[in-house]
Every structure is written in C-alpha cells, then in structure tokens.
C-alpha positions as CSV (number, residue, x, y, z in Angstrom):
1,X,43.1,46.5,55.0
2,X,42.7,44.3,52.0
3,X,45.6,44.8,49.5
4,X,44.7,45.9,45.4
5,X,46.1,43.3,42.9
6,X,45.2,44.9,40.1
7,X,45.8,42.5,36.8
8,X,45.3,45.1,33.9
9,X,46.6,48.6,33.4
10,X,43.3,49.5,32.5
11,X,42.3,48.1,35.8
12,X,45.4,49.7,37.9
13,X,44.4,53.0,36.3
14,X,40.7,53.4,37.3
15,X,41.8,52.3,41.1
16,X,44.6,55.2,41.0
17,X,42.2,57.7,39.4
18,X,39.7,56.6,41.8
19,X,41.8,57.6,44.7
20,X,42.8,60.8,43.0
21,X,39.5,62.0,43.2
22,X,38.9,61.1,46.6
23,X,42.0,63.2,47.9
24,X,41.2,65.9,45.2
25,X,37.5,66.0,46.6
26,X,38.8,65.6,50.4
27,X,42.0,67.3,50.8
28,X,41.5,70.6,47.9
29,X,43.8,72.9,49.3
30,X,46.8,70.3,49.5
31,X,49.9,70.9,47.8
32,X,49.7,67.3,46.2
33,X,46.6,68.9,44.1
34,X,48.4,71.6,42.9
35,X,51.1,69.4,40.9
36,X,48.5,68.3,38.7
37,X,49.5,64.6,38.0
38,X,47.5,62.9,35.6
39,X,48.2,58.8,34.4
40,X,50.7,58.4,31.7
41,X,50.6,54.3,31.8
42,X,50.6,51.5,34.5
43,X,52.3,48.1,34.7
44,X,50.6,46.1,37.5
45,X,53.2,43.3,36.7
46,X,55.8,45.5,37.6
47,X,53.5,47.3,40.2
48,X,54.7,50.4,38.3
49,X,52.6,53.8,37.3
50,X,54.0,56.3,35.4
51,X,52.5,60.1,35.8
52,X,52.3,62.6,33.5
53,X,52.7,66.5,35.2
54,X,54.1,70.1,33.6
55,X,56.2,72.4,35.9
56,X,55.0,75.8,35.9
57,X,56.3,79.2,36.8
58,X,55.5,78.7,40.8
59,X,57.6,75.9,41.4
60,X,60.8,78.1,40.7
61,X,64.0,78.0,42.4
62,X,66.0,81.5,42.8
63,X,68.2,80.1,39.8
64,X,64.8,80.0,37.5
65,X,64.6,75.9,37.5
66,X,62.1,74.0,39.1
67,X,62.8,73.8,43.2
68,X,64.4,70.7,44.7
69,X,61.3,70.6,47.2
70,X,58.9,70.5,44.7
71,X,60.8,67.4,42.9
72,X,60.6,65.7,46.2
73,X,56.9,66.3,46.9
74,X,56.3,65.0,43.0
75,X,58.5,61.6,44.0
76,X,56.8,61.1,47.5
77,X,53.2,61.9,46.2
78,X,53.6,59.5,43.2
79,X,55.3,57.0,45.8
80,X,53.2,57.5,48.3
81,X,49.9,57.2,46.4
82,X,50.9,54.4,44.5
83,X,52.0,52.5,48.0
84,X,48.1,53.7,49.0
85,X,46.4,51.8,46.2
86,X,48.5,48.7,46.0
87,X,48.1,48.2,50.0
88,X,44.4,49.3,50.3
89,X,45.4,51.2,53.6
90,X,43.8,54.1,55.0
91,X,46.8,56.4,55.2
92,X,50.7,55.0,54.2
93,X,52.6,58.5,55.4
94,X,56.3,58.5,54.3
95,X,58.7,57.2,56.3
96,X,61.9,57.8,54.9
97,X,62.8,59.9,51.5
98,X,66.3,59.4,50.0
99,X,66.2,61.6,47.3
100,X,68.9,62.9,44.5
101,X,68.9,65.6,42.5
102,X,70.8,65.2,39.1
103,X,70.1,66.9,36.8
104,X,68.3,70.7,36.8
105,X,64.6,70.9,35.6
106,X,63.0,73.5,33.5
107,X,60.0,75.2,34.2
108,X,56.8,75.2,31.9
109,X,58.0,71.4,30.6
110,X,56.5,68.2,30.7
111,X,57.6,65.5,32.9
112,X,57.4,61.5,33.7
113,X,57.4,60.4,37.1
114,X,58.0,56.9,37.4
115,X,56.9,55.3,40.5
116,X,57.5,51.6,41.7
117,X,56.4,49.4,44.6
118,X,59.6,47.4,45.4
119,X,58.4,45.5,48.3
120,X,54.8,45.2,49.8
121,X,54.7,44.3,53.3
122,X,51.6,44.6,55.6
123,X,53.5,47.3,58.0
124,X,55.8,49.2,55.5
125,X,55.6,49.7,52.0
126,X,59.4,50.2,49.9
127,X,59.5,52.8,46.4
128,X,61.3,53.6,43.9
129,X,61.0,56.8,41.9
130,X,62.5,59.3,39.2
131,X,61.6,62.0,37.1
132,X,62.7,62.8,33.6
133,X,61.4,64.7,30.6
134,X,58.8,63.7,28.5
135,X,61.1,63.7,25.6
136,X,63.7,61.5,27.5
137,X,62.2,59.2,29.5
138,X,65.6,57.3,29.9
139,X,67.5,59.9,31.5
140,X,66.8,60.5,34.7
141,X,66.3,63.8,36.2
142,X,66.1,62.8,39.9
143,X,65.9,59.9,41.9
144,X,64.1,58.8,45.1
145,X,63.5,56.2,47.5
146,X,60.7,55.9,49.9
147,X,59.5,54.0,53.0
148,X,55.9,54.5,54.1
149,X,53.9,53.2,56.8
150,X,51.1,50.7,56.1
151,X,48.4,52.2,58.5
152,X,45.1,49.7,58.1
C-alpha cells in the first residue's frame, strides 16, 4: 500500500477520476455507478473533494423526496472512495456510518457532496461528509461520518 499525497487539485482530480473509471469499468452494475458523481473541485490541503451529482426520479421516497438510503450510499461512496485514493489500498469497506438526515431533498436537483479525510491511519481511515444543493452549498442537507478499513 503506498499512500496518494496529491499536492494539486489538478493532480487530486486525475487520481479520483482515475479510480472512477476503474470501478466504472470493473464493477458496471453497482449502485455506486448509477449515482452518477462527477468532480466539482478538490483541496488536497484539506484532503477534501467535492462531487457534483443530480437526483432523479428513482431515488424517490414514498413522500416524493429523494430516499434516506440513497443519501447514505452518496455520503459513503464519496467517503469511501476518497479514503480509497488518499490511502492507495486495495479495498477500504466502510466500517461505521453515522449519518443525519436534516433537511428533505428534491428530486431532479443538483447536489454537492462534500467529502473529507479527517484522519489517515494505515488500518482505518476517518470521514466526514454532507450534502447540500448546488445553489446552497452552506446549508447542509445531511451529514455523515465514516470509518473504513485500510485493507493493503
């Protein structure tokens, strides 16, 4: 396992992108591949990415929002991939989700989801997450945080 220290976003972008196409190319029937995340920016300072992804009409909830597992699978996938590039592991499966929900989301809209690397460790990897909407990137949607296993 040899750990990614990326020290440009242009840099920390072509590594996540790389490894999107890998699991796109690898795994195509996966539910990650269905939500559709694209790069919005990175921070490798901060060891932050922010996605870019639009809810659609499957991801509804009987009240005509966007489902609370679907919200979870966008803050462990953006998490958990993001723990995967910074830690150059073969696999980092999630450990522990603690996730909130505060706020409903709408379907067909455009969201952030901001993912962090808070610690780094060569067994376990700690995250941080939310969603919000593309026109309020301040106010948070939902919340998450993750613990994945660093599996070299």
């Amino acid at each position: 396992m040899k750990p990614n220290f990326p020290t440009t976003p242009q840099e920390m972008e072509a590594g996540l992108n790389a490894y999107f196409d890998l699991f796109r190319r690898e795994y195509p029937d996966c539910i990650n591949n269905m939500l559709n995340l694209s790069i919005h920016s990175c921070d490798p300072a901060s060891r932050t990415v922010v996605f870019l992804a639009h809810t659609m009409p499957w991801m509804s909830n009987s009240t005509g929002v966007v489902h609370g597992g679907i919200l979870a699978t966008y803050l462990d996938y953006a998490m958990g991939m993001l723990c995967h590039y910074l830690s150059g592991a073969q696999s980092d499966p999630s450990i522990h989700l603690d996730t909130n929900f505060l706020r409903p989301v709408s379907l067909n809209e455009a969201i952030l989801i901001r993912a962090s690397v808070t610690k780094l460790g060569a067994r376990v990897c700690f995250a941080e997450a939310s969603i919000a909407r593309a026109e309020e990137p301040e106010t948070p949607l939902a919340t998450a945080l993750g613990t994945y296993c660093v599996i070299s």
